[in-house]
N, C-alpha and C positions, 0 to 999 in steps of 0.2 A: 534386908541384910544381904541376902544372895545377889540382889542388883547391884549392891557397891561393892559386892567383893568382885562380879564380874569387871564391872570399870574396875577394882582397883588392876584386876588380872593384865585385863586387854591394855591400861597403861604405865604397867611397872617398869618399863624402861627409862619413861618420863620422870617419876616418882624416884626412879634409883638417882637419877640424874639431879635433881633438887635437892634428895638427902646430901649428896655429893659436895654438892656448891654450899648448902649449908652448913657442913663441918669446915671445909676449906673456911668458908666466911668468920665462922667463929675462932678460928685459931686466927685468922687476918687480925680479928679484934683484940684479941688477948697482947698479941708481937707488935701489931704496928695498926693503929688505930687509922693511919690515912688510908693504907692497901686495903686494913679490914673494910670501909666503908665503901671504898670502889667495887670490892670484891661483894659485898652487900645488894649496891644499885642493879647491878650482872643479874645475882641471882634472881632478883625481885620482876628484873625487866624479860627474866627464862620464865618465871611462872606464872607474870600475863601473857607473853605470847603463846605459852602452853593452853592456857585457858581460852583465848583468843581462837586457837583452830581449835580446840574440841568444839564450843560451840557452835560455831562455823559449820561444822563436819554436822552435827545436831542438827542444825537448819535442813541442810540438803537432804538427809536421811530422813527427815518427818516430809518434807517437800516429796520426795521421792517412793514414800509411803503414800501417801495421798494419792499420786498417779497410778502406781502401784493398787490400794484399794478402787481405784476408778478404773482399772483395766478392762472387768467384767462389763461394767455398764457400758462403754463406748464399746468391746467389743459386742455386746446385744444389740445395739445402736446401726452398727455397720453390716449386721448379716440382718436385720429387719431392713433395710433401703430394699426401695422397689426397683434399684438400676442397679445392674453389674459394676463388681469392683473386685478389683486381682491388684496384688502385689507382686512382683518379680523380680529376683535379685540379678547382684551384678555377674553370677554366675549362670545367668540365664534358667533360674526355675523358679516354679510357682513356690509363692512362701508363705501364700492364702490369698484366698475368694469366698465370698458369699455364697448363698445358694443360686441368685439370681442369673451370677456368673455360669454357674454349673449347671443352670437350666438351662441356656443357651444351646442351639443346637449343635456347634461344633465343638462346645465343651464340656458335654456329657461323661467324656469318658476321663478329660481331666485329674490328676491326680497331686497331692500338695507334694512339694519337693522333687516333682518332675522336670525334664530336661522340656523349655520352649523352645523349637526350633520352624515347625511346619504349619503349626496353627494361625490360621488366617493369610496362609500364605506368606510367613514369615514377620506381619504386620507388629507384633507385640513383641519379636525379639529385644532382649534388652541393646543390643547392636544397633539397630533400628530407632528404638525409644531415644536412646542416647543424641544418634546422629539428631533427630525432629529437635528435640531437647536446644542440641548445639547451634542449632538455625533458626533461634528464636519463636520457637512454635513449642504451644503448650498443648495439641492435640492432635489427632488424626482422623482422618475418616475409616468408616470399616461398612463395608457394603455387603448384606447376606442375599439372598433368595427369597427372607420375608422380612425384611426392617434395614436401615442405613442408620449407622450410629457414629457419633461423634463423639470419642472417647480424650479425654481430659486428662492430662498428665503431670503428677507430683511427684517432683525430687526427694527422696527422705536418703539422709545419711542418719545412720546409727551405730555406735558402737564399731566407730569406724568402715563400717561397710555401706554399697550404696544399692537403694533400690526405686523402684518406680513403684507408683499407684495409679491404678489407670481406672479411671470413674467414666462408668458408659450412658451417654445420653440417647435414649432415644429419639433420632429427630423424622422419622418415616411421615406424622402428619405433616410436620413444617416444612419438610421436603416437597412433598405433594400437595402443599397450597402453595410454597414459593414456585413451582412448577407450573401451576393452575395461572399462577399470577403473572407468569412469562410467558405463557402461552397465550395468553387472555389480550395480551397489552396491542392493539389496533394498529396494522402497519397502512400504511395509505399507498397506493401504486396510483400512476399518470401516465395513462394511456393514448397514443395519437395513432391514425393511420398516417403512413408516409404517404404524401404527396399523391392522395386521391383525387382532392383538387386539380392539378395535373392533366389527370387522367378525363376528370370529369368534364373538363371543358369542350369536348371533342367528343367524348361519350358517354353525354348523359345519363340518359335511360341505362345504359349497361351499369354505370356505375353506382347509380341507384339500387342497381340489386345486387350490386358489389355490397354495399353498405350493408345493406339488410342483412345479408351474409355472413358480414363481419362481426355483427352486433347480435345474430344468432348464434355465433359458437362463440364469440367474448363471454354473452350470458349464460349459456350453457357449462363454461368453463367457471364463471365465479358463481354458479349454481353449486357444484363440484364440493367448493371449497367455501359454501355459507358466507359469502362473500357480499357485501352492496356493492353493485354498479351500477351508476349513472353516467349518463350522457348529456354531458353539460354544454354540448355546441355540436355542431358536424362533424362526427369523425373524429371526439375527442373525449375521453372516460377518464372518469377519476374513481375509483375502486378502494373499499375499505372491508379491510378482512383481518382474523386472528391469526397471530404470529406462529402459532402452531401447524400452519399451512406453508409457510415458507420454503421451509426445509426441503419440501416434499418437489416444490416447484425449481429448484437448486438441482436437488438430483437429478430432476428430468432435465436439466438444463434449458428450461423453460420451454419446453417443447408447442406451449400454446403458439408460438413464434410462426412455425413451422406448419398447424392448423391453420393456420389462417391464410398461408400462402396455399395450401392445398385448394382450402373450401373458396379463395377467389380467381382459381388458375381458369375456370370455364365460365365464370361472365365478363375476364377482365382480359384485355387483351395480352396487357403486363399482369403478373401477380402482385397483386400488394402486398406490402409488408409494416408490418407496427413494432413502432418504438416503446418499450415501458422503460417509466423510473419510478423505483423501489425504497421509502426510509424505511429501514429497518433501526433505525435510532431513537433514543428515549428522549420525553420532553412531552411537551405540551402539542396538543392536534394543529396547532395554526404551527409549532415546529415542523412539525412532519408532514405535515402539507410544504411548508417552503423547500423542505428536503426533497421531497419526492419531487417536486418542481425542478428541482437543481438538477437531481438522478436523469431525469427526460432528458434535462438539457446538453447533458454530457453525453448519452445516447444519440441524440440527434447528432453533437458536434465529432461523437465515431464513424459517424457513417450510416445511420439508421439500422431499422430490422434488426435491432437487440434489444435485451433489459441489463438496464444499471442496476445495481443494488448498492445505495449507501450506505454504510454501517458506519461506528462509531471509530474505526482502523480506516476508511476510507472508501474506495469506491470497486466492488468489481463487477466487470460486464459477460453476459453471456449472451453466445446467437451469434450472429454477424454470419452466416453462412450466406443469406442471400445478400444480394446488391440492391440497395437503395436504387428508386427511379432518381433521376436529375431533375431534380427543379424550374418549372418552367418559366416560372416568376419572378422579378426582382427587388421583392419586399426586403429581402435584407441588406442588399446595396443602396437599396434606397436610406433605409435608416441609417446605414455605416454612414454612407452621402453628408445626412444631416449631421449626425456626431462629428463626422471633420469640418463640417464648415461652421459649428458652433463652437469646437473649440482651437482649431486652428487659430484665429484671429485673435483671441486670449490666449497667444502662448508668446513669449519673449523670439522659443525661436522655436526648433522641428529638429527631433533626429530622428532616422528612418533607419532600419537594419532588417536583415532577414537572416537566414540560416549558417552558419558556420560554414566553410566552402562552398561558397556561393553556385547556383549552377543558376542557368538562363532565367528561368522562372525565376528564381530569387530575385536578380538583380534588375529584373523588365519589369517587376510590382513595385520596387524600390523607385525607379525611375519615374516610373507615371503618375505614383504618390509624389516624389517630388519637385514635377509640373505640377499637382496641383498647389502645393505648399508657395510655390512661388507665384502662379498667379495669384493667389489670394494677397502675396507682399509680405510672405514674413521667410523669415533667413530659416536655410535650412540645411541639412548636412546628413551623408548617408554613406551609415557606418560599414566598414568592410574592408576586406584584403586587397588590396590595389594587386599584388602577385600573385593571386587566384590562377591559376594557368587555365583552370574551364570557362573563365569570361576573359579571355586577353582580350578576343577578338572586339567585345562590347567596347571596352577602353579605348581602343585603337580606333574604332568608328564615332567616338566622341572627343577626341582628342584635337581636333580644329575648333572645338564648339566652345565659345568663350565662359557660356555658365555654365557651363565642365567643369574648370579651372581650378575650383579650391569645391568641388562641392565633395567628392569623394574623400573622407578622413577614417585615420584607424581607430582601433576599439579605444587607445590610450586617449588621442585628442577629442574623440569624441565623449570620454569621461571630463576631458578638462571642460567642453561646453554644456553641459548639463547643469543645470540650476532648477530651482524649486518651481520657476513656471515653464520650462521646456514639456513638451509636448512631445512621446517620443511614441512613434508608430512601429510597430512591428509586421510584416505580412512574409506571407510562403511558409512560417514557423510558431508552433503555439506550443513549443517545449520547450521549457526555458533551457534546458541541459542543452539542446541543441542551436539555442542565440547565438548570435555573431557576438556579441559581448553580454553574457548575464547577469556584470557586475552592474551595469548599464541601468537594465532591466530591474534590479533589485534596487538599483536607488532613484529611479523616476518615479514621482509623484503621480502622473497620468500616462495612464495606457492603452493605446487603441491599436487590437489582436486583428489583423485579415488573413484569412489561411483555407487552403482548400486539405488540409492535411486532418485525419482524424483526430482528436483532442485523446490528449495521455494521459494527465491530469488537471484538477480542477487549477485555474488559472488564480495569479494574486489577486488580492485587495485592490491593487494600484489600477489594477485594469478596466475600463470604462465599460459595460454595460449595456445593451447585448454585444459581446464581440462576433463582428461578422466571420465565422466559421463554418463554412458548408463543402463537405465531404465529395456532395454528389457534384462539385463543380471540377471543371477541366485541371485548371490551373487558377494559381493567384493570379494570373496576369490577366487571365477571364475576369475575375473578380472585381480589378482595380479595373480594367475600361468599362465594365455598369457603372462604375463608380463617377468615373471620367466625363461620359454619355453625358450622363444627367448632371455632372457639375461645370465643366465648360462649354463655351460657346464652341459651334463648329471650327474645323481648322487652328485648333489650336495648336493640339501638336507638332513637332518638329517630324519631318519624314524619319530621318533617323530614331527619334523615341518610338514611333509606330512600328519601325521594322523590326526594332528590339523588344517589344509588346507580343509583336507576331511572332516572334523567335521563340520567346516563351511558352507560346502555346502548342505552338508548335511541338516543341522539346518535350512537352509535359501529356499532348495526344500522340506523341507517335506519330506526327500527318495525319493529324485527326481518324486516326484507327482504333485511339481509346478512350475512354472517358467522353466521350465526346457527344453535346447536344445541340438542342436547338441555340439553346443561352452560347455556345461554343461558339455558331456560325455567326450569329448576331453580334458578339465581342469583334469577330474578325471583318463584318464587313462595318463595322467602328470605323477599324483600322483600317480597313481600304479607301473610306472615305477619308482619312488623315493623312494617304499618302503613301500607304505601306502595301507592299507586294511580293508574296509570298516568294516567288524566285528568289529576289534579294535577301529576304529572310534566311531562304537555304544555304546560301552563301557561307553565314557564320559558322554553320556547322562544320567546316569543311574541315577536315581532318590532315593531322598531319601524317609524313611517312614513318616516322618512328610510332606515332597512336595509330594506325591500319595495321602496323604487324607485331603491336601489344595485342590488339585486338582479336586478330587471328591466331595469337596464340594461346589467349583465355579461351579459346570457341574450339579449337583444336582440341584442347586436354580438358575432359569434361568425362566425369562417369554418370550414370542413372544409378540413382535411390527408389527404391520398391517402386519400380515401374516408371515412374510419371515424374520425376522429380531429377533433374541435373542439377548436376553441382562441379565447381572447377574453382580452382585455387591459384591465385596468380601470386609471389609471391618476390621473380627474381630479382626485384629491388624495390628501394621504398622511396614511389616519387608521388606528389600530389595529383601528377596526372593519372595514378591508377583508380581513381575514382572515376575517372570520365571513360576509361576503358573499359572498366567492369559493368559503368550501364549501358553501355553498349554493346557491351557481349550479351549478356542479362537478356538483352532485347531481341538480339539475333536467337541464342537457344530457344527464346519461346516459338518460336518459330517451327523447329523441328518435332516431324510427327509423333504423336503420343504422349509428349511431353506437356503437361499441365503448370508445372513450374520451373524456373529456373533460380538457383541461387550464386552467383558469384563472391567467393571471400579473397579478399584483396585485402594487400599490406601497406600498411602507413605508418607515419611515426608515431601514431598513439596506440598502435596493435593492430589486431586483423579487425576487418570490416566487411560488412556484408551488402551485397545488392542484389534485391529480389523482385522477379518479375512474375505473372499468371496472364493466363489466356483468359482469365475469370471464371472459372471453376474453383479455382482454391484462393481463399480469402489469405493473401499473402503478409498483411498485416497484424494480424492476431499468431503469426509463426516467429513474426519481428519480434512483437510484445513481449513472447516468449524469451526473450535476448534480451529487455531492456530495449527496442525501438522502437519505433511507427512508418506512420507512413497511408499507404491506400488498401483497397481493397487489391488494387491489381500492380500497385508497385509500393515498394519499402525497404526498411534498410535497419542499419543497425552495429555498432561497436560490441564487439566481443569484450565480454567482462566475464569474471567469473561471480558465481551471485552466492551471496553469505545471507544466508536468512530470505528476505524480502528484497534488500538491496544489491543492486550489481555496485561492484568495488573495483580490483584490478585489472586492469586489460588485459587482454593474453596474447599472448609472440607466441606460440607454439601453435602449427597448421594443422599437426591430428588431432589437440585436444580441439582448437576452434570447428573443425571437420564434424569429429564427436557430440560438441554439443548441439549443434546445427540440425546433427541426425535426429538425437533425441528431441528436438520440439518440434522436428517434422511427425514423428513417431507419436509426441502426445498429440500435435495438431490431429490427427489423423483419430487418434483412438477417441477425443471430444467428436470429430464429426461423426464417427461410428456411433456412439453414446447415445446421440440426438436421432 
């Protein structure tokens, strides 16, 4: 009885309401029998819908009891879990945790309806939670002193408020075997000595205990680091060790480099020096074997006497402090040799190109490649700036020569004669940024790279296999007559292409004062038998009276950087011919005493530019790098950009920032060689 008198209580407004429509309805009846029965339907259609929500309302209310009776149980449920679990509102305080939470060692003193602000270093703010929440992440990491946890995060709105639950996972073993597991995974290194062979043929017996030398502190060094080394030929180690050694060998900046030049500086007359390449990438061992192969090979086409390390981001090299010996041999011209005459002959036609402003070297390897292109009998064409102002002279001394006539074409018609079997050779340049056309480059099917220039990055697909690249050679122009030697018959060349061969060498040794070996003298008395003669050679150089007193005024205005380092800025206008002034200034400051390097930044119309020269003490190319360049160990160069991330992007027109940055990769160059 007390229960319906409560219902009728709680619904007498409902109730008064029905009474209401019921007398109305009966008086409708008595008057007017149509209104009474409208007035009827009304009421009858008020006191199901009344019936309708109460028990509606009934439903939810037992629903809600139910949860309600079950509150205890889950909350028993959730303070027995063996893993922390905090809720936190949108006001930023605790609104409950288990004990597991409260055992934790920075939440001991925790307290329910406290302000989080500090805890975990701000890690659980609701601030924080929100932001992770917003950027599609449902958890965080939380790293203590004894445990790393991964804590898992749920949205609850309730009662119009909002909070987090953050459920903590211990992940400290899975940590520590995914660790074991990355440490454990076998990286493979490919080990060569440079150019012992070299050495060896002259000095055997020393080199002999060179060897032995080298392969007592190789193995003493993968001793170090639980390492297997073998030696799988003469002077060649393939090394398999765990990746938790790497790191170690990174920060020393691979300083075994540098052992080894030490332990053979007193049986060798030269120090040797050894090349490594490093996979650091995942995949199967016959992968990381062809990787570490690749990592050598980029090593060797730097310039020797460093390690590569490839990783899955790409390649970086460390070492290069000392200078590779120069090669005595002509194994690789040899091979380049056969690669042109097998595919020469299957090509419809040849285009030939080398570096973006073309300089002597450039366009002497261009030349002699295409003498051979022609005697073999196929059409051929060699891409480049006919307004070069630093080869006018080359033009003008072929300009009576009737297969001159149409062989020289620009980067535009030389895309119109490109087809699927053109054959397109590149030499003096193995960066593609740096091609005389790279659109060229990007759409030729076959590629054959000749370049004495250190390699930047790994080369395309398109390019044919092994590309002749070797650092420790004078000049391309060295290059292409091994090449020439062994592919035509005597006296082939015209006196003119010899003179302009020699030019090249010329240009690229300094009058043989750099870079310069036996393979040097051998190239040129090539060319002396083909007719060329060094005077004449000198000839082209000859400078004009506007370039002598550019010249002299790059050399003039010159300050010194911490001692050893000039630098001058030429700037007063922007001609093409400031590139041929700058390395010639370049070349005269190395000159003056104390001075170990010089840098000239000179302006053009694509920004400032740099041309850097060393007496060979300072490895001038890895200061390029630093800019986004290349180049040698003892000459190099390089476009000012300013660099966003990994990549250089916009040139720069301004002379103190280009000055500035200049300084600073002198500044790091210096602090890596101090490191090592």
């Amino acid at each position: 009885m007390k229960k319906f008198v409560d219902i009728f209580i709680a619904h007498l407004s409902e109730v008064v309401a029905v009474a209401f429509f019921s007398i109305i309805t009966a008086i409708g009846l008595l008057t007017n029998k149509r209104i009474g029965y409208s007035l009827l339907f009304c009421t009858l259609a008020y006191i199901f819908f009344c019936f309708f929500i109460y028990f509606r309302y009934k439903r939810g209310r037992n629903a809600d009891s139910g949860t309600i009776t079950s509150m205890p149980l889950l909350r028993s449920l959730l303070v027995k879990l063996d893993m922390p679990i905090v809720i936190i509102d949108q006001d930023n305080r605790f609104k409950w945790f288990n004990k597991e939470f409260s055992a934790l060692e920075e939440t001991k003193k925790v307290k329910i309806n406290t302000i989080n602000n500090e805890l975990f270093g701000g890690l659980l703010s609701y601030a924080n939670l929100s932001n992770v929440y917003k950027n599609y992440e449902d958890y965080i990491e939380v790293k203590t002193s004894y445990a790393d946890f991964r804590v898992h995060l749920i949205s609850i709105n309730y009662e119009q408020r909002n909070y987090f639950a953050a459920v903590w996972y211990n992940q400290t073993e899975i940590n520590a075997l995914r660790k074991e597991f990355g440490d454990s995974n076998v990286i493979i290194a490919h080990i060569v000595v440079d150019n012992s062979s070299e050495i060896g043929q002259e000095f055997e017996e020393k080199n002999k205990m060179t060897s032995v030398k080298i392969s007592s502190v190789l193995n003493e060094w993968a001793k170090s680091i639980k390492a297997i080394l073998t030696e799988y030929d003469r002077d060649k180690y393939i090394m398999q060790f765990d990746f938790r050694y790497l790191d170690g060998m990174i920060k020393s900046r691979f300083d075994i480099l540098d052992k080894v030049v030490t332990a053979t500086t007193e049986n060798s007359i030269v120090p040797l020096t050894i090349s490594i390449g490093i996979s650091s990438s995942v995949g199967t061992l016959s992968d990381k074997h062809t990787s570490a192969q690749s990592a050598l090979q980029s090593a060797l086409q730097r310039g020797g006497a460093q390690a590569v390390v490839k990783t899955p981001d790409g390649e970086v090299s460390y070492g290069g402090r000392n200078k590779a010996i120069q090669k005595q041999t002509r194994i690789r011209s040899r091979v380049c040799k056969d690669l042109l005459l097998h595919h020469i002959p299957r090509s419809s036609n040849v285009l030939i190109m080398g570096h973006i402003r073309a300089d002597y070297d450039s366009i002497a390897s261009n030349i002699g490649l295409a003498k051979l292109v022609s005697y073999l009998g196929v059409k051929v064409n060699i891409v480049v700036d006919r307004y070069e102002y630093s080869i006018k002279q080359i033009f003008d001394s072929l300009k009576n020569i009737t297969e001159y006539k149409d062989l020289f074409v620009d980067s535009v018609y030389g895309q119109e004669l490109l087809t699927p079997d053109t054959l397109l050779i590149i030499s003096d340049a193995s960066n593609p940024d740096m091609f005389e056309a790279p659109y060229i480059y990007k759409n030729a099917q076959r590629v054959i790279v000749i370049d004495h220039h250190a390699i930047k990055d790994p080369l395309g697909p398109q390019v044919i296999q092994p590309a002749n690249i070797d650092p420790t050679a004078s000049s391309s122009a060295e290059l292409v007559c091994e090449i020439l030697e062994l592919a035509l018959p005597p006296n082939t060349l015209r006196v003119e292409e010899a003179q302009i061969l020699l030019a090249g060498i010329l240009l690229d040794t300094q009058n043989f004062s750099r870079d310069t070996g036996t393979r040097t003298f051998n190239a040129c008395m090539y060319l002396r038998s083909e007719g060329a003669e060094a005077g004449k050679a000198q000839l082209l150089f000859k400078s004009s009276i506007e370039e002598f007193n550019r010249v002299n005024a790059i050399v003039k205005d010159f300050s010194v950087y911490r001692e050893h380092f000039a630098i001058s800025v030429y700037d007063e206008n922007i001609s093409a011919d400031n590139k041929v002034a700058a390395s010639k200034a370049a070349e005269r400051l190395i000159n003056i005493e104390n001075l170990n390097a010089s840098f000239v930044i000179y302006l053009m119309e694509n920004g400032y530019n740099l041309s850097a020269r060393s007496d060979g003490t300072v490895n001038v190319i890895n200061i390029a790098k630093l800019l986004g360049g290349g180049g040698h160990f003892q000459s190099a160069g390089a476009l000012f950009r300013r660099k966003e991330g990994k990549n250089f992007s916009t040139s720069i027109f301004d002379r103190y920032e280009a000055i500035k940055i200049l300084e600073n990769a002198i500044d790091e160059y210096i602090e890596s060689q101090t490191a090592q």
